[in-house]
Structures are given as C-alpha cells and as structure tokens.
C-alpha positions in Angstrom: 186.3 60.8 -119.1 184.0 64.2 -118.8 184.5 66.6 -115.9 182.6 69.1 -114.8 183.3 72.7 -114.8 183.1 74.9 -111.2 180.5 76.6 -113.0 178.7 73.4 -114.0 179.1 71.8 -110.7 177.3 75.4 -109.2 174.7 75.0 -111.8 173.9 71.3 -110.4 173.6 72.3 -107.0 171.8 74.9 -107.5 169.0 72.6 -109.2 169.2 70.5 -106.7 168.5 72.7 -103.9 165.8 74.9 -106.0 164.5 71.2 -106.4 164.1 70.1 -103.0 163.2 73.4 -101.9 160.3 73.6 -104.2 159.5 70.0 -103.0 159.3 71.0 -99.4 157.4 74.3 -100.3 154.8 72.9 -102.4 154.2 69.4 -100.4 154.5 67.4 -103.6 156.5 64.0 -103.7 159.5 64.0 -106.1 158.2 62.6 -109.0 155.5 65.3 -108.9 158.3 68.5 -108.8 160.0 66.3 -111.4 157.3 66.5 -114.1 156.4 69.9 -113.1 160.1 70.5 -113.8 160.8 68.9 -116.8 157.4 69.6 -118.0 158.2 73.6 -118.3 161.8 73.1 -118.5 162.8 74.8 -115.1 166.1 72.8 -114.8 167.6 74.7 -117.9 165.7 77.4 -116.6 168.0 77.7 -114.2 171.3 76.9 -115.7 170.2 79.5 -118.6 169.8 81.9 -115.7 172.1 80.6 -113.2 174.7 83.7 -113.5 171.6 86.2 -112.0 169.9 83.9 -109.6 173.1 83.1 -108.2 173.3 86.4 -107.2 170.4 85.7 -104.5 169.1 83.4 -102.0 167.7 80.1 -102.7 164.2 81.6 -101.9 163.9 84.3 -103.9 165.0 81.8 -106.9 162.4 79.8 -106.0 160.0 83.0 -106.1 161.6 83.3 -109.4 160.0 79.8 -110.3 157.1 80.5 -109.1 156.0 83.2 -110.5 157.0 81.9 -114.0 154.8 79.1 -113.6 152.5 81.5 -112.6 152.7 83.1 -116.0 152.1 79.4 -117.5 149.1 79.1 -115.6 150.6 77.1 -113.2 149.6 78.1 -109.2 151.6 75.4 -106.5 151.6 77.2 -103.5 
C-alpha cells in the first residue's frame, strides 16, 4: 500500500484546481486542457514549482501558466 505525503496531497490539489481553472478560463473542454497540459508538461510544472506558487493565489498561478505558454508560443486566452 502507497500513501501520499501532505505535501503530495497539496501538490494534487493544486493541479487540480490550476486545471479546472484554466478549463473555465480558456473555454476548452477537458480533454483539450489535458493535452495542452501534458503536451508542455504543466502538471510537473507545477509540482516542480509547487513550494513558490503555493505561496499565491490560484490566479496568479494560473498567470504563471500562462505566460509560460506564452513563451512556447502558445496564446489561450
């Protein structure tokens, strides 16, 4: 049997919010913030960079996200 840390539990829901968030924000369907996601790797994004992001809203994490896409070329709002 695995368990999860605090910290790894914190990590998760922090994914999951940034995720629906950025659903809600950008109008896309789940599938579609899923590949965007995966596709530039924003859920270890975040657990890489959980302990500073923590440190702020959910919003200005997504802002965060944002404007690394932005820096791959990548404009969803």
């Amino acid at each position: 049997e695995t368990t999860m840390s605090q910290e790894q539990i914190n990590i998760s829901h922090m994914q999951c919010w940034l995720f629906r968030l950025a659903q809600s924000k950008w109008s896309q369907t789940p599938e579609e913030t899923t590949a965007l996601f995966k596709q530039y790797d924003i859920f270890d994004y975040i657990a890489d960079c959980y302990d500073v992001l923590h440190l702020s809203s959910y919003h200005h994490a997504l802002n965060d996200i944002e404007a690394l896409l932005a820096q791959k070329g990548v404009i969803v709002c």
